[in-house]
C-alpha positions, -999 to +999 in steps of 0.1 A: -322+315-630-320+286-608-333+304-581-365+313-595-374+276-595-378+269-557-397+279-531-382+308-509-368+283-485-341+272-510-331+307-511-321+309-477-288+292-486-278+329-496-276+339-460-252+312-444-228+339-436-249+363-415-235+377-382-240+353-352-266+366-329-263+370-290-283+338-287-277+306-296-299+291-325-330+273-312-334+239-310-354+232-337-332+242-359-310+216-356-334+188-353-368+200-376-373+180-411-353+201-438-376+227-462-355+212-490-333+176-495-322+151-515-315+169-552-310+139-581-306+139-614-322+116-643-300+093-660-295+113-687-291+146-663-317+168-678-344+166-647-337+172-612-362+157-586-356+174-550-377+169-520-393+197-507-418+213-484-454+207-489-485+220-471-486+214-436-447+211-436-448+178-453-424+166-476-430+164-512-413+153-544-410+181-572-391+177-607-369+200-626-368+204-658-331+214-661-327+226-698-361+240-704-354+262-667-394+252-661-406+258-624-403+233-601-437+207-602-449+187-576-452+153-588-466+135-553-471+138-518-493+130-486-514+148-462-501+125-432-469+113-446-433+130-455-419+111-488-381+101-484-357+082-508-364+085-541-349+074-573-349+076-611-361+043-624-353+062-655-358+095-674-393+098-673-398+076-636-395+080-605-400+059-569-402+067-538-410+056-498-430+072-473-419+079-438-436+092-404-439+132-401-421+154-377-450+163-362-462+128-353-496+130-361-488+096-380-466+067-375-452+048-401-445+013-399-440-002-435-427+023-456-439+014-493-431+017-528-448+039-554-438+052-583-444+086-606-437+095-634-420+129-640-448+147-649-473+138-623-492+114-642-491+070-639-494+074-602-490+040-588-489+021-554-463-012-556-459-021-516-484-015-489-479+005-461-498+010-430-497+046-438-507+075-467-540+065-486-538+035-512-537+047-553-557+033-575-542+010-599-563+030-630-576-004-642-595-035-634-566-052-634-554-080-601-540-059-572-507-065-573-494-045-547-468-062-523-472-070-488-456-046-463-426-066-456-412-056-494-389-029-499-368-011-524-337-027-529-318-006-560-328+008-595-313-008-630-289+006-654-310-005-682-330+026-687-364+002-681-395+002-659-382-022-637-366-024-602-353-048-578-372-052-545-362-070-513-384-090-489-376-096-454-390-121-432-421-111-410-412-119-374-428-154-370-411-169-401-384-192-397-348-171-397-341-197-425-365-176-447-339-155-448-338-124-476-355-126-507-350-109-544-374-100-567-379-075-602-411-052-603-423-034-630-431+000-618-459+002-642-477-030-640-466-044-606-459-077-622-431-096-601-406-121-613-388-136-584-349-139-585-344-169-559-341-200-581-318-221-560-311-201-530-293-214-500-312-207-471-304-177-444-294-156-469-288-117-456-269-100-481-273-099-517-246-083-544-263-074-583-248-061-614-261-033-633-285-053-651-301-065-619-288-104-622-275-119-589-243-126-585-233-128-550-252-139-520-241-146-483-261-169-457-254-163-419-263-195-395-246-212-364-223-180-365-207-182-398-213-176-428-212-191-464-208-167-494-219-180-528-213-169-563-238-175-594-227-198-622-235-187-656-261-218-659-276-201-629-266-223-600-252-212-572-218-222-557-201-218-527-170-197-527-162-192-494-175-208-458-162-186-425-167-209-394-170-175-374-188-137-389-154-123-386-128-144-403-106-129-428-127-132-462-130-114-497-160-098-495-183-090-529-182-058-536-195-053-578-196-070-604-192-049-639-189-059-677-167-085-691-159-102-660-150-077-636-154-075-601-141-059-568-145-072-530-134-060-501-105-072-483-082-069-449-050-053-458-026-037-433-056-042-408-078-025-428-103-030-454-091-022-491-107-028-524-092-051-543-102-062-579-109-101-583-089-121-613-121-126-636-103-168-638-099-175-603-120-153-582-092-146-564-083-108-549-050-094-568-021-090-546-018-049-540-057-034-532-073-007-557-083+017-529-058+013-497-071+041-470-042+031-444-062+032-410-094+037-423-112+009-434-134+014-468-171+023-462-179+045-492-195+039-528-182+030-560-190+055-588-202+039-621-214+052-654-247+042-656-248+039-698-210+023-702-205+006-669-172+023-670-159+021-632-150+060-630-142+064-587-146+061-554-162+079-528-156+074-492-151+086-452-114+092-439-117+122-415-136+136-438-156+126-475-133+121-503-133+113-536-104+091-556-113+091-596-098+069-623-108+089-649-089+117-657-122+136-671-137+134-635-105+146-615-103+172-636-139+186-626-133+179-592-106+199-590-124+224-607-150+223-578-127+219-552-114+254-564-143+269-565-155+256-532-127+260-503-127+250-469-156+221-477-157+187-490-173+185-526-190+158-539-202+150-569-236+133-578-247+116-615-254+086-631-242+098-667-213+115-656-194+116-690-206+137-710-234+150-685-250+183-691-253+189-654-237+173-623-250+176-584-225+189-561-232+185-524-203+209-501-204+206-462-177+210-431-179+206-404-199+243-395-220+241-427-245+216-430-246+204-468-255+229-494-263+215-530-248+233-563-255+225-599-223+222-620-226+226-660-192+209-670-195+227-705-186+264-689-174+253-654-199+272-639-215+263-603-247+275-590-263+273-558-295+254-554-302+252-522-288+246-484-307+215-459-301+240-431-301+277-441-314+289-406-275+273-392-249+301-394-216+288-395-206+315-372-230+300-343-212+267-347-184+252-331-147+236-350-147+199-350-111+183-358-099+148-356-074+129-334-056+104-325-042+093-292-029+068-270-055+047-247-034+038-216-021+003-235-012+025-263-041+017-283-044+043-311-080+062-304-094+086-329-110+116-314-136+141-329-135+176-301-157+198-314-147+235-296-179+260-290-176+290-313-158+320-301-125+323-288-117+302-257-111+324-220-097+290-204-105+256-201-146+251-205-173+229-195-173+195-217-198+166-225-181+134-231-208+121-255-203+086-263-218+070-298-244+039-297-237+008-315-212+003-303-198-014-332-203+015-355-182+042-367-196+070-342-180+103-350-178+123-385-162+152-396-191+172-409-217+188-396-240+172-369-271+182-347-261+165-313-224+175-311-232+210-325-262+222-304-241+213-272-210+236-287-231+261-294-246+259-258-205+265-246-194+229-243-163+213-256-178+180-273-157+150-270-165+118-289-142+091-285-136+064-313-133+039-279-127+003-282-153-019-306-158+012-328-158+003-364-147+019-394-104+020-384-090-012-389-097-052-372-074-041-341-097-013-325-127-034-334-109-065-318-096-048-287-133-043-280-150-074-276-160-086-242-157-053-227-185-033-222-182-016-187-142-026-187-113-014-213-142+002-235-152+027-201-113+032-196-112+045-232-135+075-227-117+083-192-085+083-211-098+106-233-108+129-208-078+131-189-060+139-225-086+168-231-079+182-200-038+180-205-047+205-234-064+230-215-093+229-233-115+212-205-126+220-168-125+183-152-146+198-124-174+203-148-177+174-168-206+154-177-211+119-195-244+115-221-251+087-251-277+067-261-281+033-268-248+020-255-234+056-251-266+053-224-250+021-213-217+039-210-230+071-195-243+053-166-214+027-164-198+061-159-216+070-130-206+039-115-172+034-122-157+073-128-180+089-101-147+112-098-147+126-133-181+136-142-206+159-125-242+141-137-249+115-168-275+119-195-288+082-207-313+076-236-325+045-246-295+024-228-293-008-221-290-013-181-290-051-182-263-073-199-281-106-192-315-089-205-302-081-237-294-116-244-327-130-232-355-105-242-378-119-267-394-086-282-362-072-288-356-070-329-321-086-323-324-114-342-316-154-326-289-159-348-266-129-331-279-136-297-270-168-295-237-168-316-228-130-324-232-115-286-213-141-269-183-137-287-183-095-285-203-090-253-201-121-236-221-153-228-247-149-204-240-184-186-199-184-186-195-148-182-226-142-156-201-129-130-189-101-156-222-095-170-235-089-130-201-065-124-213-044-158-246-043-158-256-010-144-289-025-130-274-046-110-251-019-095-282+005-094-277+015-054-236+028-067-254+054-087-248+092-068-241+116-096-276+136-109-290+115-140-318+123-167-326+090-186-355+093-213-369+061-234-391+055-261-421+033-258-422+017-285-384+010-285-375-025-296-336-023-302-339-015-265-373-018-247-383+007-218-377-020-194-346-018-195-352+018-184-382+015-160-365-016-139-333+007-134-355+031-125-371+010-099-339+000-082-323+035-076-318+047-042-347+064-028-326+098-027-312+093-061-315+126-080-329+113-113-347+134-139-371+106-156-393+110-191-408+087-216-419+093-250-449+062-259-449+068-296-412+072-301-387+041-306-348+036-303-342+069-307-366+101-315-378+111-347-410+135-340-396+172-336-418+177-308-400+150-289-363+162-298-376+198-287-384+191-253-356+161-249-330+189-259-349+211-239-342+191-212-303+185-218-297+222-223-313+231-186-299+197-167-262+206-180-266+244-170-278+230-135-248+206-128-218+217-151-228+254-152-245+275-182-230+280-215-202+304-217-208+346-231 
């Protein structure tokens, strides 16, 4: 019956395990915006709101009504915006942001607030945004709407109209400004700030269910202070950290009578460990240990009894860890009755729910959502994000780890091209931005999987600086970009190729952001183990990144967070000049295609356009620039011809995909 209540395009889930054509799958399937997204449930679970497509491809928001089995409504949408990020304020409301189309007939630069209710009706503006037209307020009342550097910041357990909003500093306010909280009521607009004796430079807040603040931290002159709130509502200092990245307890929740879980180093990795309700101080085994992972998940709460239920989090794949014996029961239901996928489950009433979201994905199945009715166990499909992907057309992605030449532990994702292997194949070491990020994930993803399909073995190293497996990986990384960090991915390489699975004579190095900073680094340094490099938006200038003043880095990490994990311009010029691949521009020989965006700020075109400038005359370069598009594309139009591009460079230089 579910499947009467969507449009066609949900249906499509139905066909995930068609035959594999001859050809590949076209671009645009794994880049466009998805027909359908983003299934929640109401507090109490009787209403499902699920983005989906509107006319002219936008994204709307619709609303299920899950026990009457009504079709679906459309409750809001834009002409010249796609909505993203909803959420249940409570049963009967809804809010939501905007966000700029595929098609990039708009851009969108603030992304709003408004809220809904669930049947269409108390329509509502609460933040500006340069985009979608204003709503009316429906009275003569003040207009109350907020300025455009708001934002949504979380919803409340309490089942009222309120929610808690989040104001960052426009770009000519003092860093001191810092991050500010506030309560908005949804219906009225009314605002009741939540900054009564705040420190100043304060970047991170931590709430409980109710909304009151409990944690705050405050990053200047490269450390940080984190404060706690005092039942009379003063603030106090709990812990000061001369540097971002001494050992600390870091707040985590807060839930009723006086608990609360931060996160913690343990065996060189972060755990969750509860805090003694007395002494604020972590106990002495962690709640969640992930041994080698560190945790980067969410807790999972009952919204009406604040009951801490589980866990969910990233090892090499999503997981789940429950407490309650109710909720490992029904996921082992679920695991049972999907195989060969992770499973998780979504709900803010989960005891006693009527219905409970599941979302399944591997890695050769982008995510397809089921409803679970814990009552009779039974799990029906709603809908898949991607039903044009086939697993069929996609390639394996598994996890490793290996030994960097100093032994360093690296974890690996190799995603193999579908179809058996006839011998080693053609590869693309593609290297992740950040680079202090977590790069690489188990399930399925658009970059790594249109390149397998295309015939190439995908490498993506975990190198150096990555995040997300421990303080010694991270650690071994800082201060070298161009140096131990570009050793990494040719020791990955050369492990590859001892398994047979890659050519080494047809090889070729891509990334953005730093992986572009890496991909050309590559062409300097490793000349001998790739065939041609692929940057996007990469920085080319070490000392440049440290002195721009358009970039949205922000003082406070260029002056103290850079030098300590790139480097310091003035002491470390001589290594910043040896690893800047502008200044070694005349080394470059191998083929190259670099693309920017225009309107780039994490890492502006100059850095493209002077490295550019500065190749030799005979350099064979493949050059594009997108002016709308910023770190990184977003408009389909852009990711069909830059993927247009890749797919016809790699057949030129590393030869075309494999039969």
């Amino acid at each position: 019956m579910i499947r009467r209540l969507l449009a066609a395009a949900c249906l499509a889930a139905l066909a995930l395990a068609q035959p594999a054509g001859a050809e590949p799958p076209p671009i645009r399937h794994f880049f466009k915006t998805p027909a359908v997204q983003a299934p929640k449930l109401s507090p109490s679970g009787r209403y499902l709101a699920i983005q989906v497509a509107g006319p002219a491809d936008r994204v709307w928001l619709a609303v299920i009504d899950l026990q009457a089995m009504t079709p679906a409504k459309v409750i809001a949408g834009f002409n010249a915006a796609d909505i993203y990020d909803h959420a249940w304020v409570n049963d009967e409301r809804l809010v939501f942001q905007i966000r700029s189309p595929e098609d990039g007939t708009t851009r969108v630069r603030a992304p709003g607030l408004w809220a809904v209710n669930r049947d269409a009706t108390g329509f509502r503006q609460l933040i500006a945004s340069n985009n979608a037209p204003l709503s009316d307020t429906g009275s003569l009342i003040k207009d109350r709407r907020l300025e455009g550097n708001w934002g949504f910041f979380a919803t409340l357990a309490g089942g009222g109209d309120e929610v808690l909003v989040q104001r960052i500093r426009w770009s000519h306010e003092s860093e001191s400004t810092g991050v500010r909280l506030a309560r908005l009521d949804t219906r009225t607009g009314a605002r009741k700030d939540l900054n009564e004796g705040l420190p100043d430079n304060v970047d991170k807040w931590v709430t409980d269910a109710s909304g009151e603040p409990r944690a705050v931290t405050s990053t200047q002159g490269g450390g940080r202070k984190i404060y706690l709130r005092q039942p009379d509502g003063r603030w106090k200092l709990w812990q000061a950290l001369e540097s971002y990245y001494d050992d600390h307890h870091d707040p985590l929740w807060f839930g009723p009578d006086g608990q609360a879980l931060a996160l913690k180093s343990y065996q060189g990795a972060t755990a969750v460990f509860r805090l003694d309700p007395v002494t604020q101080q972590p106990e002495a085994l962690p709640l969640i240990n992930l041994k080698g992972y560190d945790f980067e998940g969410d807790l999972i709460v009952d919204q009406p009894t604040q009951r801490l239920l589980g866990a969910q989090f990233e090892t090499d794949a999503p997981t789940s860890v429950w407490f309650d014996p109710a909720m490992r029961a029904m996921q082992a239901d679920i695991d049972a009755k999907l195989p060969g996928s992770a499973n998780q489950i979504e709900c803010l009433r989960c005891l006693g729910a009527n219905h409970i979201i599941v979302t399944a994905q591997s890695d050769q199945k982008p995510p397809v959502f089921y409803l679970y009715k814990p009552a009779d166990k039974s799990l029906q499909p709603i809908a898949a994000l991607r039903p044009e992907i086939k697993a069929a057309d996609m390639g394996q992605r598994d996890v490793y780890r290996i030994p960097a030449r100093d032994k360093l532990q690296l974890p690996v994702l190799v995603t193999q091209p579908p179809g058996p292997p006839k011998g080693p194949r053609p590869a693309v070491l593609l290297v992740h931005g950040g680079p202090w990020v977590r790069g690489a994930h188990w399930p399925w993803e658009p970059m790594a999987q249109f390149l397998a399909s295309r015939g190439y073995v995908v490498l993506e190293p975990e190198f150096r600086g990555s995040t997300g497996y421990g303080w010694e990986l991270f650690r071994a990384g800082w201060k070298q970009w161009g140096l131990a960090m570009q050793d990494d991915l040719a020791d990955t390489l050369a492990w590859a190729v001892k398994q047979g699975w890659v050519d080494p004579q047809r090889v070729c190095i891509a990334g953005a952001s730093y992986g572009g900073y890496a991909a050309l680094m590559g062409a300097i340094k490793q000349p001998d183990l790739f065939k041609c490099a692929i940057n996007w938006v990469g920085v080319t200038d070490l000392q440049l990144m440290t002195n721009i003043t358009w970039s949205d880095i922000s003082e406070e990490y260029k002056h103290y967070g850079m030098p300590m994990v790139v480097g310091d311009p003035v002491a470390d010029a001589r290594q910043f000049d040896a690893t800047s691949p502008l200044k070694r521009a005349g080394e470059i020989k191998l083929p190259l295609l670099m693309a920017y965006g225009g309107q780039d700020r994490r890492v502006p075109i100059t850095h493209g356009t002077q490295l550019k400038a500065a190749l030799r005359a005979d350099q064979p370069v493949e050059w594009v620039e997108y002016p709308d598009e910023g770190h990184g594309w977003f408009e389909l139009k852009t990711q069909e011809d830059f993927w247009g591009r890749v797919e016809r460079f790699l057949a030129k230089n590393i030869g075309p995909r494999t039969p």
